[in-house]
VOBA-1610 file (N, C-alpha, C; in pm, whole numbers, padded with zeros to 5 digits, always signed):
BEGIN
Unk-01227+02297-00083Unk-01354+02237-00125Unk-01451+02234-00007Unk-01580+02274-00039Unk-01689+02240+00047Unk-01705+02113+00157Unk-01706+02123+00274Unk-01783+01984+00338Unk-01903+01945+00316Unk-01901+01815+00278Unk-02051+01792+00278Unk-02119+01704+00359Unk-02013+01677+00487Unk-02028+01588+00619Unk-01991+01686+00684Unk-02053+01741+00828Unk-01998+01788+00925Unk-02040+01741+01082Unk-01987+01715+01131Unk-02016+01614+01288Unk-01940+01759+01406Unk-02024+01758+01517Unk-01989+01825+01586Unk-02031+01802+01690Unk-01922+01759+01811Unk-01946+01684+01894Unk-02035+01551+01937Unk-02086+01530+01824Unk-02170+01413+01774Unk-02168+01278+01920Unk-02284+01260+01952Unk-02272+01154+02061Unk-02369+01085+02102Unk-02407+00926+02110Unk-02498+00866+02119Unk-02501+00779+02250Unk-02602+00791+02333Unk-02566+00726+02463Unk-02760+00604+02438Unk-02683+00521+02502Unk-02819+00413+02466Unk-02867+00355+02658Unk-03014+00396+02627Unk-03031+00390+02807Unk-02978+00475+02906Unk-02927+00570+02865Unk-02900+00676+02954Unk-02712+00638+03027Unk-02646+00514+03010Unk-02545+00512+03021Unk-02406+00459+02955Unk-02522+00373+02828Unk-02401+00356+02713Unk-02329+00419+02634Unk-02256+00454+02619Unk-02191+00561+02558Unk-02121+00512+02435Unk-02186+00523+02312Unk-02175+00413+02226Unk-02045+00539+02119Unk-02102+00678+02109Unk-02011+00781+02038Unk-01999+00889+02155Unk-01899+00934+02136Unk-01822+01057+02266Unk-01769+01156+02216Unk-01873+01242+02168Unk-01838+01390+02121Unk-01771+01383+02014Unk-01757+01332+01938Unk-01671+01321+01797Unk-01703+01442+01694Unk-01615+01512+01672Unk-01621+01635+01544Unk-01519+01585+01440Unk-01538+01599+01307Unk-01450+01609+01190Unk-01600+01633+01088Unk-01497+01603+00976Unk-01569+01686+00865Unk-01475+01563+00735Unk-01600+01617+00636Unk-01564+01509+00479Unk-01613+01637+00360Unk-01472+01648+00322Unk-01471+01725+00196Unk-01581+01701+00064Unk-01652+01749+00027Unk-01694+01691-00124Unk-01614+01636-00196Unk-01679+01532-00279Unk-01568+01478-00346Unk-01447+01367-00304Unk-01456+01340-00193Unk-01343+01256-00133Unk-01386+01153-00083Unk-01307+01072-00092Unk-01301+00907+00017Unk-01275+00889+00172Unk-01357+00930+00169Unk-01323+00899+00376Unk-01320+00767+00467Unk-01215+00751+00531Unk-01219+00610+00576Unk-01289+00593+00740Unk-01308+00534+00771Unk-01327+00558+00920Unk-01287+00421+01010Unk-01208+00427+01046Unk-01152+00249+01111Unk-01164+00262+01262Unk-01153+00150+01340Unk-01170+00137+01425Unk-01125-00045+01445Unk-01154-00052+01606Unk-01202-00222+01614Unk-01362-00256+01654Unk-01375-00356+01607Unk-01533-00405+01631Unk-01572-00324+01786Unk-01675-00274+01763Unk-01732-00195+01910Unk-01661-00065+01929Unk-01606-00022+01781Unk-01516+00132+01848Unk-01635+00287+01867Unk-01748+00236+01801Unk-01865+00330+01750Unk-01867+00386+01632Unk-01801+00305+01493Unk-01776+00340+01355Unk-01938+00261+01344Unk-02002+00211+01346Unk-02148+00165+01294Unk-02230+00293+01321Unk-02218+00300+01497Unk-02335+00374+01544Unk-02327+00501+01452Unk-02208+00565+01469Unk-02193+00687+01408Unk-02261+00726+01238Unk-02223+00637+01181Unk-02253+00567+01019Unk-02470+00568+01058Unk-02477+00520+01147Unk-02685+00491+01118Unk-02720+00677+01178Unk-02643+00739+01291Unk-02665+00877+01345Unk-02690+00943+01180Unk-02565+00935+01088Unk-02518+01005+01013Unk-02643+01005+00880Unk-02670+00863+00905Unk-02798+00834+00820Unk-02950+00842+00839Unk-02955+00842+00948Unk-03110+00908+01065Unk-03152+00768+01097Unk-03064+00691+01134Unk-03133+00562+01171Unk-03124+00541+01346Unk-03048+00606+01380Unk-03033+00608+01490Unk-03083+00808+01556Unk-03121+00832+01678Unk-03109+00924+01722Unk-02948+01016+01739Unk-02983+01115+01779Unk-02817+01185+01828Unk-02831+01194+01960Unk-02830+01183+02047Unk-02832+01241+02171Unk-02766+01329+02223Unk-02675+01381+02185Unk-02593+01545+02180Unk-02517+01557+02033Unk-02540+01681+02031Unk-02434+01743+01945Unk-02521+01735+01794Unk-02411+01757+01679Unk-02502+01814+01565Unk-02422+01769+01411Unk-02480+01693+01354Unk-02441+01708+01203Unk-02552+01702+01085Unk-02443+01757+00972Unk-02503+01792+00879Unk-02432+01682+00743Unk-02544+01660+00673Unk-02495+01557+00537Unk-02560+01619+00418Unk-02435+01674+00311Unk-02540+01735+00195Unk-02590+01862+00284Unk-02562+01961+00349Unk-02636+02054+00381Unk-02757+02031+00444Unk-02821+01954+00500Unk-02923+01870+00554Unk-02919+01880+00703Unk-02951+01934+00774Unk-02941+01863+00925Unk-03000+01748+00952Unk-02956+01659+01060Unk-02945+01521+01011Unk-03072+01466+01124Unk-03076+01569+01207Unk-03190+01540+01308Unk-03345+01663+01279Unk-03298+01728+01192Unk-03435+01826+01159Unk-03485+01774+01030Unk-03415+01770+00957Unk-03429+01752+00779Unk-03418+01617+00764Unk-03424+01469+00842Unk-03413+01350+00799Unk-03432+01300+00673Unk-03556+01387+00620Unk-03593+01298+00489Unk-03496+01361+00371Unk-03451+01482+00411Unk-03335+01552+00289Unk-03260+01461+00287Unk-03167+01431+00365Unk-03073+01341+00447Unk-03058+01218+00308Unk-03168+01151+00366Unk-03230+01037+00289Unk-03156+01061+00122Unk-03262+01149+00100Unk-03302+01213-00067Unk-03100+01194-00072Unk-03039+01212-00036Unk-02872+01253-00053Unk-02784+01167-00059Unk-02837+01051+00014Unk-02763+00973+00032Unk-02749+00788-00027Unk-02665+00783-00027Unk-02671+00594-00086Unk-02608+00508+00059Unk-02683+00411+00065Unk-02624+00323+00162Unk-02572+00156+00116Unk-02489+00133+00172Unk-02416-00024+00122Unk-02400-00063+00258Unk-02488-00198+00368Unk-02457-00245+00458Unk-02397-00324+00430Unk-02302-00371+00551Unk-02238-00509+00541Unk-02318-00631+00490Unk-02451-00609+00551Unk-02533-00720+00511Unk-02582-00739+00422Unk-02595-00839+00325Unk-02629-00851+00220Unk-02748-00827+00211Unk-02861-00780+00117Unk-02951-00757+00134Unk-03071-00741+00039Unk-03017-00794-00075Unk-03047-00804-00185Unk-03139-00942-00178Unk-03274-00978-00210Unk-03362-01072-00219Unk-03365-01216-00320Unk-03316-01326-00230Unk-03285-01451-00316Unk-03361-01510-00447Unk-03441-01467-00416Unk-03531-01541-00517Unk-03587-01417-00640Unk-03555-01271-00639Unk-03526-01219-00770Unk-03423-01252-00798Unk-03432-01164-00920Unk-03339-01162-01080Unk-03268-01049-00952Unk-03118-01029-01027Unk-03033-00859-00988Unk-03151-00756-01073Unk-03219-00773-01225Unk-03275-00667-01211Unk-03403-00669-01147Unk-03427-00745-01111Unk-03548-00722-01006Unk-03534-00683-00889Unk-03462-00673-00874Unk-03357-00650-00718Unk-03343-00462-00725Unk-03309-00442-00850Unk-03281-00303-00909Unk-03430-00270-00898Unk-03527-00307-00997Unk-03643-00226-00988Unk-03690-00176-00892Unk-03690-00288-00740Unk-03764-00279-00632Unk-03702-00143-00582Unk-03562-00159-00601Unk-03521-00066-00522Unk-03523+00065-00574Unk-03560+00079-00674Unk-03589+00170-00809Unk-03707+00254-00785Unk-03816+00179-00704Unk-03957+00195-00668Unk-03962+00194-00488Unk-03909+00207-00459Unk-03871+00298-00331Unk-03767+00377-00348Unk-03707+00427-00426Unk-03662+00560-00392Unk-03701+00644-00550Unk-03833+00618-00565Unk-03946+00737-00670Unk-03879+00698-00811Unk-03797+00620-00847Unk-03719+00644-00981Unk-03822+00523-01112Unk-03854+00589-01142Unk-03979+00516-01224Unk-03928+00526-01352Unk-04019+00445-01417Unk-04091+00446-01572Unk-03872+00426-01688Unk-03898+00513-01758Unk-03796+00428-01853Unk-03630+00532-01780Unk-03652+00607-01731Unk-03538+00666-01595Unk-03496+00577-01538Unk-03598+00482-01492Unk-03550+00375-01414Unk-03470+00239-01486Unk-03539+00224-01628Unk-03502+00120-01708Unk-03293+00166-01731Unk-03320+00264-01781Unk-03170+00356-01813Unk-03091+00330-01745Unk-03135+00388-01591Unk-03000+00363-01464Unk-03003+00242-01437Unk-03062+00165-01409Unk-03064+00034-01390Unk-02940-00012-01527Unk-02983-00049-01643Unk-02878-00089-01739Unk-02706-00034-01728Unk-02717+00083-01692Unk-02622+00182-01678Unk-02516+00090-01592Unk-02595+00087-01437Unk-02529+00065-01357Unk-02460-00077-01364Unk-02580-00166-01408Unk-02515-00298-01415Unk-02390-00329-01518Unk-02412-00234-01602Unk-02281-00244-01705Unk-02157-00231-01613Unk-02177-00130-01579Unk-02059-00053-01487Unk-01989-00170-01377Unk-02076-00240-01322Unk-02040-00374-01267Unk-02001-00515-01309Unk-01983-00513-01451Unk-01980-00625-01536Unk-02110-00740-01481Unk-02244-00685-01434Unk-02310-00777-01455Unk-02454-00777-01508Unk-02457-00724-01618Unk-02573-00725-01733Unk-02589-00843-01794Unk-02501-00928-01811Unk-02524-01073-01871Unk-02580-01170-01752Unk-02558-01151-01641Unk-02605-01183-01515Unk-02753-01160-01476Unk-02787-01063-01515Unk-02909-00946-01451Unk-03027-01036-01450Unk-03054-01101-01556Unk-03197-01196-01516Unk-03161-01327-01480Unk-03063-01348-01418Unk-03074-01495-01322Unk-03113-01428-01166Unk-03174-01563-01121Unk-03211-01521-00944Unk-03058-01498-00879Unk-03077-01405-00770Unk-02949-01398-00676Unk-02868-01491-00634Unk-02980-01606-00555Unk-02907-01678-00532Unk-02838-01804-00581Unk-02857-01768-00718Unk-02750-01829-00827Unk-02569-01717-00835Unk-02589-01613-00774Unk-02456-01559-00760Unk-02337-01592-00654Unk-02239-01523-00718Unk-02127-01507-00611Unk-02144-01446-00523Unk-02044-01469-00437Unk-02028-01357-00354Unk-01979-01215-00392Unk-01858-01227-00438Unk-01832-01113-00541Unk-01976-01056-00591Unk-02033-01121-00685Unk-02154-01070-00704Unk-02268-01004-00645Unk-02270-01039-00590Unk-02367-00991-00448Unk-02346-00840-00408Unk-02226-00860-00378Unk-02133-00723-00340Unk-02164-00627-00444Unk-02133-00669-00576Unk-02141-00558-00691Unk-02249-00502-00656Unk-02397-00596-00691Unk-02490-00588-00704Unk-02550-00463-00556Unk-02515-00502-00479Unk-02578-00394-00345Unk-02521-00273-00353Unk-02371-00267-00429Unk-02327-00137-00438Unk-02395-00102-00536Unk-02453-00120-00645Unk-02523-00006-00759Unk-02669-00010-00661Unk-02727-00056-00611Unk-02832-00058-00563Unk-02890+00066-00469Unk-02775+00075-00449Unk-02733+00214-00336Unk-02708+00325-00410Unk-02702+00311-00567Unk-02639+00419-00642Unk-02768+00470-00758Unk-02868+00408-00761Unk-02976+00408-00846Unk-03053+00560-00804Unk-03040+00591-00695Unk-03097+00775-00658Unk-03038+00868-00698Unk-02886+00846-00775Unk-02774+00887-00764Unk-02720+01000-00633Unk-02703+00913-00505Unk-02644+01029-00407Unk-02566+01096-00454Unk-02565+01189-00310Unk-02442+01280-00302Unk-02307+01238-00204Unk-02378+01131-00103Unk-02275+01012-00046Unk-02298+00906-00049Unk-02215+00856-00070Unk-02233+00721-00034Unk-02176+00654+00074Unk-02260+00595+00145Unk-02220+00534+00313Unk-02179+00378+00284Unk-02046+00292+00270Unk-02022+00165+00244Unk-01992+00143+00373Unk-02016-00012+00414Unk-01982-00039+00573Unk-01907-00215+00497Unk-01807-00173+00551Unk-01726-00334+00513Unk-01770-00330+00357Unk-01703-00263+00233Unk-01769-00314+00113Unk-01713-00434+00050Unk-01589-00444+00085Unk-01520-00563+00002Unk-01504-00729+00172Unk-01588-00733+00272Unk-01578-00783+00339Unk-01597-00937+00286Unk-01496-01018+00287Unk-01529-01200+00281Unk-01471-01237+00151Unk-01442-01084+00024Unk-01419-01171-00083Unk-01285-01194-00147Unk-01292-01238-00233Unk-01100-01263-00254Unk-01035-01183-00266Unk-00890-01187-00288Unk-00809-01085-00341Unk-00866-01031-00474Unk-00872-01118-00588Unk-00961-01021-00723Unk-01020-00976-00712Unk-01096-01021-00642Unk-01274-00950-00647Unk-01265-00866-00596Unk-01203-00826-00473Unk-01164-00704-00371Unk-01093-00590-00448Unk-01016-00655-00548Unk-00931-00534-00598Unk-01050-00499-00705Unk-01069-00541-00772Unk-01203-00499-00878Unk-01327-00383-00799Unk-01361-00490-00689Unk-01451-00356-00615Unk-01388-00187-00567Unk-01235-00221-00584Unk-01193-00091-00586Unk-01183-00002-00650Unk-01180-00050-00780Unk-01172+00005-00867Unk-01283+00035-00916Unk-01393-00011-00885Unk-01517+00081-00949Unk-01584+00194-00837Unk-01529+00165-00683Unk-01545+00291-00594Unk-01447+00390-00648Unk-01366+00314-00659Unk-01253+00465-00744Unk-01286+00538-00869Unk-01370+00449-00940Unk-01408+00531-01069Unk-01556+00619-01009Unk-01614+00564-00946Unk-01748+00649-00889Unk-01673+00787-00829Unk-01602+00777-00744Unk-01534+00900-00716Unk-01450+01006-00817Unk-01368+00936-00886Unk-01323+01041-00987Unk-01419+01103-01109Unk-01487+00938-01205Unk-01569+01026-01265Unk-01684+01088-01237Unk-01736+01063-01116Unk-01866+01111-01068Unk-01874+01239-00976Unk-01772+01221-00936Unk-01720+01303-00823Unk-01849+01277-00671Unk-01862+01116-00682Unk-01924+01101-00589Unk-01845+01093-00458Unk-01871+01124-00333Unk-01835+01190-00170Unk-01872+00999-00154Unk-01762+00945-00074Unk-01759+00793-00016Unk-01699+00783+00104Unk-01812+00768+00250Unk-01768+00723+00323Unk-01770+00624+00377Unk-01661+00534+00435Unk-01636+00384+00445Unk-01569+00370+00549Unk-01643+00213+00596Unk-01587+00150+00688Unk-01510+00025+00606Unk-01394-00025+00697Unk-01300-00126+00683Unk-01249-00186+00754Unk-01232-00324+00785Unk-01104-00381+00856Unk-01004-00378+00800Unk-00999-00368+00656Unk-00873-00379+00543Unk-00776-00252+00544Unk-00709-00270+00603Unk-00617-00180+00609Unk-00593-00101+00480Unk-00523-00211+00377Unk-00477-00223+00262Unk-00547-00139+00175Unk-00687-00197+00213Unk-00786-00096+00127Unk-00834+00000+00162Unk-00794+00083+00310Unk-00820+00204+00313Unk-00661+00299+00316Unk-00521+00271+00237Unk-00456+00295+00209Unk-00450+00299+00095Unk-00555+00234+00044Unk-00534+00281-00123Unk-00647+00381-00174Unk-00736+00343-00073Unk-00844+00466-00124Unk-00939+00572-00088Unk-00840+00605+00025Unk-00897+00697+00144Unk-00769+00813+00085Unk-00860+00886+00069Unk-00756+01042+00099Unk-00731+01075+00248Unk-00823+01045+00331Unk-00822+01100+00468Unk-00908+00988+00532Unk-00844+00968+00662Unk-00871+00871+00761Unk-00898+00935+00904Unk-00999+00823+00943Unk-01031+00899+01099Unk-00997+00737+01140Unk-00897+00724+01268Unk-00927+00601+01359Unk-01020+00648+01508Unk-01098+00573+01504Unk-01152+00586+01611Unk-01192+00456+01709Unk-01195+00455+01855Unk-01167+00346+01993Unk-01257+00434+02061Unk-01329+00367+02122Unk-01449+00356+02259Unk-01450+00495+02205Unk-01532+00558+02167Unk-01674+00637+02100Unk-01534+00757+02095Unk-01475+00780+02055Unk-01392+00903+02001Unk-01273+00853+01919Unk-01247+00986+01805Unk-01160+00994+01728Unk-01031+00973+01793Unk-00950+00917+01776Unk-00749+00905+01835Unk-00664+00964+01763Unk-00709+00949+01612Unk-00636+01041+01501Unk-00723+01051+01394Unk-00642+01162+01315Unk-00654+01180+01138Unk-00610+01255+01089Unk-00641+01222+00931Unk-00525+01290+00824Unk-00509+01205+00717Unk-00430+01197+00606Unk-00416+01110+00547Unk-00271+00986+00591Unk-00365+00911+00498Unk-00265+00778+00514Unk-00115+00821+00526Unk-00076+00908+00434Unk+00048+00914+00441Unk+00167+00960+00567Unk+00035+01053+00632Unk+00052+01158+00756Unk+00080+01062+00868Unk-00038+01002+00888Unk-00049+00854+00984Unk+00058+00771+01036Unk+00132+00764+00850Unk+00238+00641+00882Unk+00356+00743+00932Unk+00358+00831+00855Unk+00479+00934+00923Unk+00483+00960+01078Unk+00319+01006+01115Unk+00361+01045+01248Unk+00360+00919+01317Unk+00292+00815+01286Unk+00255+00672+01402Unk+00365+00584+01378Unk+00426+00559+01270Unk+00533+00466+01180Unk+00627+00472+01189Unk+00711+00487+01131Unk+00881+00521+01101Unk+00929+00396+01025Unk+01036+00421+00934Unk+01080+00307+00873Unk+01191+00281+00991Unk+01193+00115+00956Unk+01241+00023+01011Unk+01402-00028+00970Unk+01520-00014+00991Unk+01665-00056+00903Unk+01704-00168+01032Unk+01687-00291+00912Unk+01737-00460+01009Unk+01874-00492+00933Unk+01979-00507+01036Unk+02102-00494+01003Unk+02150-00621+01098Unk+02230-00695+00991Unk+02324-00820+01107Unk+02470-00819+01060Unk+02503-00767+01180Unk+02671-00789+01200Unk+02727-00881+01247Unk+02909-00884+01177Unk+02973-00993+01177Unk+03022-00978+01333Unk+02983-00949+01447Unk+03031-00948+01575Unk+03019-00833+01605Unk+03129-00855+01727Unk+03197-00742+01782Unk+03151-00649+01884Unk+03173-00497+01923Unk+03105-00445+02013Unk+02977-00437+01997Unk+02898-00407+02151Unk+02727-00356+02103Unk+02757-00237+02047Unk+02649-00198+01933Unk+02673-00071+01898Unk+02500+00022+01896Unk+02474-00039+01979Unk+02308+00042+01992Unk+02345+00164+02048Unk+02480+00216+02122Unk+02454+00377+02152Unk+02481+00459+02064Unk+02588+00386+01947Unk+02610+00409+01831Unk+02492+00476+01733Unk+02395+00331+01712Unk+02317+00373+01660Unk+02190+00454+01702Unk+02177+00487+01810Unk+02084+00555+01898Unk+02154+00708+01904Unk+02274+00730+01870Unk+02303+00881+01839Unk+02286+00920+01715Unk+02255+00853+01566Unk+02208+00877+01445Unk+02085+00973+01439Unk+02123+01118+01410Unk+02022+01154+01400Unk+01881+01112+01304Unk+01736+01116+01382Unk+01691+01071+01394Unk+01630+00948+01427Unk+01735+00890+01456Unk+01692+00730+01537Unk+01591+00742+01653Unk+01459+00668+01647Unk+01388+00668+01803Unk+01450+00579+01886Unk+01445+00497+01840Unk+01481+00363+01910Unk+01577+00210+01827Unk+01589+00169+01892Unk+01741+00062+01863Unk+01721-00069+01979Unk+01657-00188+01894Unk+01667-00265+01937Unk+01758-00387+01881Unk+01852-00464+01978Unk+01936-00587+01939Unk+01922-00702+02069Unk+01929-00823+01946Unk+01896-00919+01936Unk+02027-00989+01904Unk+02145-01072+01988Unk+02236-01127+01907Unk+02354-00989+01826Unk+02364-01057+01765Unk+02384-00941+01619Unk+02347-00904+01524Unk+02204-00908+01530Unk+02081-00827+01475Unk+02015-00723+01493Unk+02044-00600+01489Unk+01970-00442+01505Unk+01831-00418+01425Unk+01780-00386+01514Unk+01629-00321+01444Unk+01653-00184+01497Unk+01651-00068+01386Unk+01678+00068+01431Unk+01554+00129+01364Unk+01504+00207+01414Unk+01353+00292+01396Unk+01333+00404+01353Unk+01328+00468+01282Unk+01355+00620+01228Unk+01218+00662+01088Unk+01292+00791+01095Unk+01163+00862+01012Unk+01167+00815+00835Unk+01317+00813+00822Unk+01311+00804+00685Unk+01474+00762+00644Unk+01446+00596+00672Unk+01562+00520+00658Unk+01671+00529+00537Unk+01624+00631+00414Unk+01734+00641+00299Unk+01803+00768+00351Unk+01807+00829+00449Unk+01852+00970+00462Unk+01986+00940+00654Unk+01953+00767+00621Unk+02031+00770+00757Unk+02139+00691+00708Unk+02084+00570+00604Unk+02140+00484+00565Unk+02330+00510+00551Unk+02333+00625+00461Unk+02511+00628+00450Unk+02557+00646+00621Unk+02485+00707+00715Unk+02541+00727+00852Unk+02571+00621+00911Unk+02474+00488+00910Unk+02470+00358+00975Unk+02581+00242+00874Unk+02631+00262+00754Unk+02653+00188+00694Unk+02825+00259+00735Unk+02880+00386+00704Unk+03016+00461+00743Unk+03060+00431+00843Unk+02948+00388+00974Unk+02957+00346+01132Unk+03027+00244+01122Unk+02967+00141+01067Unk+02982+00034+01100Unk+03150-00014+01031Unk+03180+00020+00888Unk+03279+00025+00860Unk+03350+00079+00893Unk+03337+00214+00995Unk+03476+00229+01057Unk+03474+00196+01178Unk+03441+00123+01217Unk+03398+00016+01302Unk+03487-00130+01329Unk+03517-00138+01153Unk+03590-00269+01098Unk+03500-00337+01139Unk+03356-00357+01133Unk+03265-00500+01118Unk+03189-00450+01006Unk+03145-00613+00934Unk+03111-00617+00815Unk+02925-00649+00877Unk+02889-00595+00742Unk+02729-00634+00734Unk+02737-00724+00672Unk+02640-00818+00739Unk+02636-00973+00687Unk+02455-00945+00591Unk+02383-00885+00656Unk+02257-00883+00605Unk+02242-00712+00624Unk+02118-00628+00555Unk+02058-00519+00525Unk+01950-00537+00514Unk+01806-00480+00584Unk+01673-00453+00494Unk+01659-00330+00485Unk+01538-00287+00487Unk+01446-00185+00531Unk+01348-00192+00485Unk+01208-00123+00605Unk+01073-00127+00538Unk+00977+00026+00575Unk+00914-00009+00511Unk+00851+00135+00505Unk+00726+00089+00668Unk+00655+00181+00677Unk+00568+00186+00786Unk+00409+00176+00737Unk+00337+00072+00773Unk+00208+00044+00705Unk+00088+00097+00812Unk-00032+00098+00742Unk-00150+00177+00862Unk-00126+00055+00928Unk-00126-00092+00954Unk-00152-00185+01015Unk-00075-00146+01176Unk+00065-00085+01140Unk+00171-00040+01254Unk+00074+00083+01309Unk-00004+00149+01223Unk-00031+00281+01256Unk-00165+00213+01374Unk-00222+00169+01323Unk-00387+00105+01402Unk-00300+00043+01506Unk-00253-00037+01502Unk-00183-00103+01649Unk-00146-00028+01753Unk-00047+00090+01695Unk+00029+00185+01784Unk-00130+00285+01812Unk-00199+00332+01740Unk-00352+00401+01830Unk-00391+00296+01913Unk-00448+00192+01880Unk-00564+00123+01987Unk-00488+00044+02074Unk-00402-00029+02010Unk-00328-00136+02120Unk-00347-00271+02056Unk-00441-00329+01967Unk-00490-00447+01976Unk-00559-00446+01806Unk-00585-00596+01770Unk-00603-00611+01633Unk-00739-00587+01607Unk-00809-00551+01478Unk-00902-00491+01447Unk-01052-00589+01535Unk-01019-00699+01500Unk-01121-00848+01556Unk-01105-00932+01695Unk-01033-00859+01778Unk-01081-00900+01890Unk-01136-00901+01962Unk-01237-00841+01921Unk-01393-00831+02016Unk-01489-00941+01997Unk-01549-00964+02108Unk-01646-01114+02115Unk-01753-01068+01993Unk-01768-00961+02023Unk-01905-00961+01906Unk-01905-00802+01806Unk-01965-00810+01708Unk-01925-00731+01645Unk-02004-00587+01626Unk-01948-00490+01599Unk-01997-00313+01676Unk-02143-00339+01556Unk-02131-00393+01456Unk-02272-00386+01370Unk-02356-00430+01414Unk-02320-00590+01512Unk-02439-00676+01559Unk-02518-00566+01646Unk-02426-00548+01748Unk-02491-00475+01838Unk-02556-00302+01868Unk-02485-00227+01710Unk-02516-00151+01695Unk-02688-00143+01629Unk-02721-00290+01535Unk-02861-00264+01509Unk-02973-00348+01631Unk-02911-00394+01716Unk-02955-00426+01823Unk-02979-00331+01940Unk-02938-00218+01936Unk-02922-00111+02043Unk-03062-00048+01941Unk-03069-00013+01816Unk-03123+00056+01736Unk-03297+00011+01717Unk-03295-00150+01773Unk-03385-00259+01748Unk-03478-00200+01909Unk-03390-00166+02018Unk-03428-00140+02148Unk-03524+00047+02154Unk-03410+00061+02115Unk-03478+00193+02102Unk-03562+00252+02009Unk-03621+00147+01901Unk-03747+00181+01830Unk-03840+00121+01872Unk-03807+00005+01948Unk-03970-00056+02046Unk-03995+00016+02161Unk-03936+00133+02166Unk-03949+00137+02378Unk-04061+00296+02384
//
């Protein structure tokens, strides 16, 4: 399938020595969910406003929709849907007033506009909603509401930054499910930012992690956990010898840690070792008192790239990414 993102060596330096993105190349298939993770300040914002012409490039080159993104800005535009973290939708309209406005900046007029507007709000379960003011909504709500808002041009991407950020477990799973239906039945192109692991394991075909302005990996989720992961087999025995060299000659074992008489053994794919570790031990003559095993989650995968949890940064890569953006349109 066609790309309809392409980044090539892509890099944004602010003042001549911040180095906010560092040559970053990949590419986003048509049609697909792209994730892009990082920790606060990794350069997943900056990259996201480059990608959208809100920011300059300062080296290197991409294209969105066939568009160059620093010649053709306003194509760019015409292509694309945006969903910030920030809410942004105006308190004191109705949601469809909220729709029109936004209806009437991006040219979509007269009863075209009446249509998609209805369309969309259906699609969100909130048409019975639509003429109360905003800030009579949820949060959940809110959220819905900025994602069709972004969808009223009908892009060819859509750029979400944190879409399900603050809201519950329901509401979060619901917002997935209507990015998932935009993608299958629309065959709309979604690229997204997340802290949610969870939720870019369920709806990312392909993932980029990226730390201090460059990519560390990608591929899909599944690839990730294979190469960054390994399942985990926690085993407690009734005594007896150590047997970590034991289990450290199992083919494929990485590593073998004990605790007491508790083993944590590390491997690629714990049902294919299991009869080896379990035959051991019984001819061994010690009994297993306990058994687990677990599979390997992106959460293991993000840790083992960066080192550290998604939110430990004093301040966050958005604050300061439209603050860098705030500098360099006054100067």
């Amino acid at each position: 399938m066609a790309d309809i993102i392409q980044a090539e060596g892509l890099t944004k330096v602010y003042h001549g020595k911040v180095k906010a993105v560092d040559h970053i190349s990949f590419h986003v298939s048509e049609g697909e969910i792209f994730g892009f993770l990082g920790p606060n300040g990794a350069g997943k914002t900056t990259t996201i406003k480059m990608l959208n012409t809100l920011a300059s490039i300062t080296e290197g080159r991409a294209t969105v929709a066939g568009h160059d993104v620093a010649k053709e800005p306003g194509a760019v535009r015409k292509s694309i849907g945006v969903v910030p973290q920030e809410l942004t939708a105006d308190d004191e309209l109705s949601g469809t007033e909220n729709m029109m406005l936004m209806a009437r900046l991006h040219h979509v007029r007269g009863s075209a506009a009446t249509a998609k507007i209805g369309e969309l709000l259906r699609l969100v379960d909130l048409e019975d909603a639509s003429r109360r003011k905003v800030k009579t909504f949820s949060g959940g709500m809110r959220r819905r509401l900025q994602l069709v808002m972004g969808l009223l041009h009908e892009p060819k991407v859509l750029f979400l930054d944190e879409p399900t950020l603050g809201l519950d477990v329901q509401t979060r799973s619901k917002m997935w499910n209507y990015i998932k239906g935009l993608n299958k039945d629309r065959g709309l192109t979604v690229f997204m930012t997340t802290h949610y692991l969870d939720e870019a394991d369920s709806l990312c075909e392909r993932i980029a992690i990226v730390d201090h302005g460059t990519i560390k990996v990608s591929g899909s989720p599944a690839e990730l956990k294979a190469a960054h992961g390994g399942d985990v087999v926690t085993l407690k025995l009734s005594g007896g010898a150590d047997l970590t060299e034991f289990f450290s000659g199992i083919e494929g074992v990485s590593e073998v840690a004990r605790e007491g008489d508790v083993y944590r053994i590390k491997l690629p794919r714990a049902e294919r070792a299991l009869p080896a570790i379990v035959t051991g031990v019984v001819q061994k003559n010690l009994e297993i008192q306990e058994i687990s095993f677990s599979k390997p989650t992106l959460d293991q995968v993000f840790l083992d790239v960066v080192g550290r949890s998604m939110r430990d940064e004093e301040a966050s890569e958005s604050d300061s990414a439209w603050e860098n953006i705030r500098m360099e349109r006054a100067r």
